[in-house]
Structure formats: structure tokens, C-alpha cells
LUMDRENTOR-459617 format. One record per residue (C-alpha): residue number from 1; residue in three letters; x, z, y. Coordinates in nm, 3 decimals. Each point is the difference from the previous one (the first is absolute). Last residue first. Layout:
{k->NUM | r->ALA | x->X | z->Z | y->Y};
...
//
This chain:
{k->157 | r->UNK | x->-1.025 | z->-0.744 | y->1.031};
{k->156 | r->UNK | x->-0.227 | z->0.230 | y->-0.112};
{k->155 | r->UNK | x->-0.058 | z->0.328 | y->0.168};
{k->154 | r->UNK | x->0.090 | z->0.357 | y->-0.104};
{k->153 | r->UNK | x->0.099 | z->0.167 | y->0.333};
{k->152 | r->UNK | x->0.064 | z->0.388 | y->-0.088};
{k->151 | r->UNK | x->-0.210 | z->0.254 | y->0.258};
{k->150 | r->UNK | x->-0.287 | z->0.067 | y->-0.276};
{k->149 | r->UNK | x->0.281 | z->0.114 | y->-0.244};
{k->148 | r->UNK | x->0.130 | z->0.249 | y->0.251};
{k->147 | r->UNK | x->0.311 | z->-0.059 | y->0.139};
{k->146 | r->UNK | x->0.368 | z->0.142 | y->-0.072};
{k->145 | r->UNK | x->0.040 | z->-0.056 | y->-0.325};
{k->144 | r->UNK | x->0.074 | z->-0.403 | y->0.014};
{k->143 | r->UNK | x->-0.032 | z->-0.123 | y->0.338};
{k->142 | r->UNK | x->-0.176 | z->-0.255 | y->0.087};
{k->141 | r->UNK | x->-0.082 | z->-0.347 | y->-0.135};
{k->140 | r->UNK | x->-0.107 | z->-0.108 | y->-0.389};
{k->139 | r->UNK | x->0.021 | z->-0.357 | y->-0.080};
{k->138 | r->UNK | x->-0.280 | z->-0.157 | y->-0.183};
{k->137 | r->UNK | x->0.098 | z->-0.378 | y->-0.123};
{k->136 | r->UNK | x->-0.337 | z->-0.166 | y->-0.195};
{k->135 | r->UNK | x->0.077 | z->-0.314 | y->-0.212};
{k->134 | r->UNK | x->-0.104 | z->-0.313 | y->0.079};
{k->133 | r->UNK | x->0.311 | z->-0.123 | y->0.142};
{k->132 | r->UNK | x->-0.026 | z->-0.172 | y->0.322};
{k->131 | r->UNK | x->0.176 | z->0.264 | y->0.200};
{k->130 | r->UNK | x->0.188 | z->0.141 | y->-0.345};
{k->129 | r->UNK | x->0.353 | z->-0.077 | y->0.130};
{k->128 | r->UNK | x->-0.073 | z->0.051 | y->0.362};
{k->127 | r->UNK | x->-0.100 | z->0.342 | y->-0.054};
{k->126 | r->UNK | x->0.328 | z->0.086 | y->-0.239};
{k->125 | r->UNK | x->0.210 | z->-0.192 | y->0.271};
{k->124 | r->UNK | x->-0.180 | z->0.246 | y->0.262};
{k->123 | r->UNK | x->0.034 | z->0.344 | y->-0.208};
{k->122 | r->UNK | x->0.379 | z->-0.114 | y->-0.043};
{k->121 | r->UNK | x->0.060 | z->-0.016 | y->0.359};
{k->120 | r->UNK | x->-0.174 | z->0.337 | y->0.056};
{k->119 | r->UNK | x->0.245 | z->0.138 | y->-0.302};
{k->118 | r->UNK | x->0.306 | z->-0.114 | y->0.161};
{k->117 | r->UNK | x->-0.116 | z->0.083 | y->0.371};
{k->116 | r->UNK | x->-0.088 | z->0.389 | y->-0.130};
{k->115 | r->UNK | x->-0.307 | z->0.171 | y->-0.005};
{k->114 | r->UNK | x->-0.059 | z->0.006 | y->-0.381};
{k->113 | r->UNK | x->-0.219 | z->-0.205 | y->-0.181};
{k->112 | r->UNK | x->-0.291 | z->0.069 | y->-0.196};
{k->111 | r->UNK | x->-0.113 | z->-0.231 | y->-0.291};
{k->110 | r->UNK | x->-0.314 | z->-0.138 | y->-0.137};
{k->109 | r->UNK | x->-0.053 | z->-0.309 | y->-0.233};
{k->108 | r->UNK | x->-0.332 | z->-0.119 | y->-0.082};
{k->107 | r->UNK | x->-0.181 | z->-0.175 | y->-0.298};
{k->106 | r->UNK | x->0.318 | z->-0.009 | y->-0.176};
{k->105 | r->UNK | x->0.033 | z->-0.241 | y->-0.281};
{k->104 | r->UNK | x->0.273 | z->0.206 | y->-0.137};
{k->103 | r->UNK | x->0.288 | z->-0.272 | y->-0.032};
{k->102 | r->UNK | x->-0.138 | z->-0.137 | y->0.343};
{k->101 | r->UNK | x->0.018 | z->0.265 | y->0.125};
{k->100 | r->UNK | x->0.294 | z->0.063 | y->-0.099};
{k->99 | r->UNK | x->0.156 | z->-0.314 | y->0.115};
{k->98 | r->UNK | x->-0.109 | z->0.011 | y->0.330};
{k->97 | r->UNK | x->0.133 | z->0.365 | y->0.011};
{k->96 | r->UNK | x->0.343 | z->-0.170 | y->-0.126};
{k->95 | r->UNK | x->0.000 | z->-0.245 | y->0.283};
{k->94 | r->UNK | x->-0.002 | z->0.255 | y->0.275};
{k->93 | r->UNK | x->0.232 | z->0.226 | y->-0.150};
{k->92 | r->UNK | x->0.292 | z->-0.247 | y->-0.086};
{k->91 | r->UNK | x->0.146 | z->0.085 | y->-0.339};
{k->90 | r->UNK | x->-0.063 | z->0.289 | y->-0.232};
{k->89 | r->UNK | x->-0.298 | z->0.102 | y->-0.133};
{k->88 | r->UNK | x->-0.134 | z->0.363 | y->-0.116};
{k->87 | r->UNK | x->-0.341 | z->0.108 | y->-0.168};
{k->86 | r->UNK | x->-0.234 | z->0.313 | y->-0.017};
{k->85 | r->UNK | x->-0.292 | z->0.011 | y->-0.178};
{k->84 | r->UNK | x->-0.257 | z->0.283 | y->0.072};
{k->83 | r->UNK | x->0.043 | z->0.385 | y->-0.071};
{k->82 | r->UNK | x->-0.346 | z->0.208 | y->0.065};
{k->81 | r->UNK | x->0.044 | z->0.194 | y->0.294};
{k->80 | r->UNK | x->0.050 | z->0.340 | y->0.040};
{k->79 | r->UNK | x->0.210 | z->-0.016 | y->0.331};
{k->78 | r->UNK | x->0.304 | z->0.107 | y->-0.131};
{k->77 | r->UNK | x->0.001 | z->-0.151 | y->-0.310};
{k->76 | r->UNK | x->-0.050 | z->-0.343 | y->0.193};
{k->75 | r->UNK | x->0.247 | z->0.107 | y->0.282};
{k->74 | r->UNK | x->0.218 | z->0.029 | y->-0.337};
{k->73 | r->UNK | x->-0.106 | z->-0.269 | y->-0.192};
{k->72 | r->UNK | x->0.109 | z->-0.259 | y->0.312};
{k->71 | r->UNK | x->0.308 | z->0.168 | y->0.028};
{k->70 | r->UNK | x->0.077 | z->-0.003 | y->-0.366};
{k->69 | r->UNK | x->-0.042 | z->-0.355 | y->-0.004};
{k->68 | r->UNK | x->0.217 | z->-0.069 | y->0.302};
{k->67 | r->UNK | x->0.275 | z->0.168 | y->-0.117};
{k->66 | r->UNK | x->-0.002 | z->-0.180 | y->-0.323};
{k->65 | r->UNK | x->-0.039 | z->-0.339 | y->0.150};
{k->64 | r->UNK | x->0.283 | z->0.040 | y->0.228};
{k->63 | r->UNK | x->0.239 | z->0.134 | y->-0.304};
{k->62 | r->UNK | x->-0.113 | z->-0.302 | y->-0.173};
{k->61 | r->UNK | x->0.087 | z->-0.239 | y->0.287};
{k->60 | r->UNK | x->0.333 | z->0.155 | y->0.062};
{k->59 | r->UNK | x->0.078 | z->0.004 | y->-0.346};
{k->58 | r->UNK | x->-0.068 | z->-0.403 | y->0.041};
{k->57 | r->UNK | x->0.222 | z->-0.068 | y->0.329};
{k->56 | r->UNK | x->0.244 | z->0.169 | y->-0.158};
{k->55 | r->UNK | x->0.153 | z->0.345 | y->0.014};
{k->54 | r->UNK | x->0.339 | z->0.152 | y->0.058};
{k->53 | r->UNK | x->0.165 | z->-0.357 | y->0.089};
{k->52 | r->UNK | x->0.343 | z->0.099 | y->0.079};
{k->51 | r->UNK | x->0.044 | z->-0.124 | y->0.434};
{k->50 | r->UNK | x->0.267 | z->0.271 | y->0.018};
{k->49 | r->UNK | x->-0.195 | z->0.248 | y->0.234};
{k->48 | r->UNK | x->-0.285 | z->-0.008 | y->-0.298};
{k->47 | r->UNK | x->-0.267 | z->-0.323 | y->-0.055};
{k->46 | r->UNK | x->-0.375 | z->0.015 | y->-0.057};
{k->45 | r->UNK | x->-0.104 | z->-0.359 | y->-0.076};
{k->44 | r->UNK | x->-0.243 | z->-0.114 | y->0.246};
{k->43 | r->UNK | x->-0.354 | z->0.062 | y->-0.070};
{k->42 | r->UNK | x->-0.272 | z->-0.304 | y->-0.016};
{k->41 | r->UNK | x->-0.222 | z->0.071 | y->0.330};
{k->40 | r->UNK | x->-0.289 | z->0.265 | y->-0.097};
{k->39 | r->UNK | x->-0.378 | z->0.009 | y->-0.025};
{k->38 | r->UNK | x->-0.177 | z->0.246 | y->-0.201};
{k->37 | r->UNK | x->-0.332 | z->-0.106 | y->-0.157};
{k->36 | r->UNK | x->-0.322 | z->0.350 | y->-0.035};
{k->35 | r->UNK | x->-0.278 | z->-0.192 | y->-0.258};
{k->34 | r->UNK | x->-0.373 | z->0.097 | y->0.064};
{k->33 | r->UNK | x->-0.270 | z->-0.120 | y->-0.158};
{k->32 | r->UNK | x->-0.296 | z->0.066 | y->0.242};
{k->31 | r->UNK | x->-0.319 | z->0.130 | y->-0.012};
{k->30 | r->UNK | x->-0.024 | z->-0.026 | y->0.365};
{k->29 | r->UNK | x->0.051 | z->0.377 | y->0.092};
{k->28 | r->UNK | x->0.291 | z->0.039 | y->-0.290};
{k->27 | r->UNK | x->0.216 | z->-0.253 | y->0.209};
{k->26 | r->UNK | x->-0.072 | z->0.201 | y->0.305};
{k->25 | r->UNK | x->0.092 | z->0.287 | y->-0.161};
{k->24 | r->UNK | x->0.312 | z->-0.239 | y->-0.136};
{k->23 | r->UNK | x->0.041 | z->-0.051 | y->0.350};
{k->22 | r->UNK | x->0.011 | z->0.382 | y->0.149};
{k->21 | r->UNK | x->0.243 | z->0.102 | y->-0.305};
{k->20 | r->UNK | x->0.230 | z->-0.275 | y->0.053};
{k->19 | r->UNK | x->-0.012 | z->0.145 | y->0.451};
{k->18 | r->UNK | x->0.291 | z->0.211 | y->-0.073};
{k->17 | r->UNK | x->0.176 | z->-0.214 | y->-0.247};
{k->16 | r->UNK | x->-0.016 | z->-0.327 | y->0.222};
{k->15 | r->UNK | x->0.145 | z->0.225 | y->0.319};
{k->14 | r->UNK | x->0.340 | z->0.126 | y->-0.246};
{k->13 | r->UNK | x->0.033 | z->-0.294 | y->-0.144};
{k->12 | r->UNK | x->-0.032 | z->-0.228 | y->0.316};
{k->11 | r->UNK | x->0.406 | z->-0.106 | y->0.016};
{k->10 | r->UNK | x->-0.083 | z->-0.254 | y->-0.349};
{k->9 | r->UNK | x->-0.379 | z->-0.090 | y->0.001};
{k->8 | r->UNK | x->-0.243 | z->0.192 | y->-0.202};
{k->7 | r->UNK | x->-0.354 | z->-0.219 | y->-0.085};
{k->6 | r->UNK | x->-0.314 | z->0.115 | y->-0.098};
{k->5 | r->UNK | x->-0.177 | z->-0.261 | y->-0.187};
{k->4 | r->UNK | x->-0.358 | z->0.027 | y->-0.070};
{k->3 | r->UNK | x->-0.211 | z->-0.159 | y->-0.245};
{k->2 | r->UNK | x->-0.425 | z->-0.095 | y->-0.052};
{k->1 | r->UNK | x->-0.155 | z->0.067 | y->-0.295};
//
């Protein structure tokens, strides 16, 4: 059985939940395992005016996770599809959807990401980081609601 990863990088929640539903279709299309990964920098501890530590770095992590779990079952719920597994890592995006994959044995990775420099710049390193990897990168152009399905780019990297 072959596996997908659908990566969700921190700044292109709100594009990467809108088009989740399209991939792990996509996903389901190829017979696919399918595993949703959210990518985000290690949080900062969350400080008040007075520089009082009102949450650490680890709260902040579990509060991150949490949110993003329940918006991945949500657009899931909404949708009507079937739940899949949802994870979280911390650290530096690029190198922790190397490491996922690898952790899942992914077959392919997809993603879509937004239209900003940031996440264009991140799209390339992610590109250049599995260039001579065997494993299949998808990334998902266009816009996300707006277009017909026909109109969306799907193409591998």
C-alpha cells in the first residue's frame, strides 16, 4: 500500500486546510494511506507587559497541537470524510517534513502553499530538499475555493 503525506506549514493554515480535503481525495484515489503533519517553528514563551512568563514554550506546543487537531477533524466532519491521522512537529519546517517522511515511509508528500514570498521560499527549500530523494513531492497551485477542481495545478515537483 502505498502512503501519502499531506503536509501544513506554519502561516499556510488557513490555504493547507482548504485544499486537505482535495489531497486526501487524492490520497483516497491511489489507495493511499494518508497521514495530515503540521509544521511549526518551536514557540516562544508567551510573556505579559512585565516580561512574567504566562506560558512556556511546552504549553504553547500542546495548545498548538490541540488547535490544530480539531481543525483538521473539523473540515474533516465537515466535509464527510473519514478521519485520518493527524500529527504535529516542532522545529525547522523543512527538515521536520524530511523527517516525517521518513518516519512514515511516505510514498509521496503533497502540500499547497500560499501566495506569499515566505511560503514560495519554503515550497523551493522543500523541492530542493527531496530533488534526489525518491520520494514523490505533489504541490497543489491555484487558488483554493475559488477555481474549479479541473482549473487547480497538481503536478509533481
Amino acid at each position: 500500500m502505498t502512503r501519502m503525506l499531506i503536509a501544513i506549514f506554519e502561516g499556510d493554515e488557513g490555504r493547507g486546510l482548504v485544499q486537505v480535503t482535495r489531497l486526501i481525495g487524492l490520497g483516497r484515489l491511489q489507495n493511499a494511506a494518508v497521514r495530515v503533519a503540521y509544521f511549526h517553528p518551536i514557540p516562544r514563551d508567551r510573556t505579559d507587559r512585565h516580561d512574567r512568563i504566562v506560558s512556556d514554550r511546552f504549553r504553547e506546543m500542546l495548545r498548538i497541537e490541540e488547535a490544530m487537531r480539531e481543525a483538521v477533524t473539523g473540515v474533516l466532519r465537515a466535509a464527510g470524510r473519514a478521519p485520518v491521522e493527524c500529527v504535529v512537529r516542532f522545529g525547522t519546517p523543512v527538515v521536520e517534513v524530511e523527517r516525517e517522511a521518513e518516519a512514515f515511509a511516505a510514498d509521496a508528500v503533497a502540500f499547497a502553499p500560499g501566495p506569499g514570498l515566505r511560503a514560495r521560499w519554503r515550497a523551493w527549500r522543500v523541492r530542493r530538499r527531496f530533488a534526489a530523494s525518491p520520494v514523490r513531492l505533489l504541490v497543489l497551485e491555484g487558488a483554493g475555493g475559488a477555481r474549479l477542481p479541473a482549473e487547480v495545478a497538481m503536478r509533481p515537483a
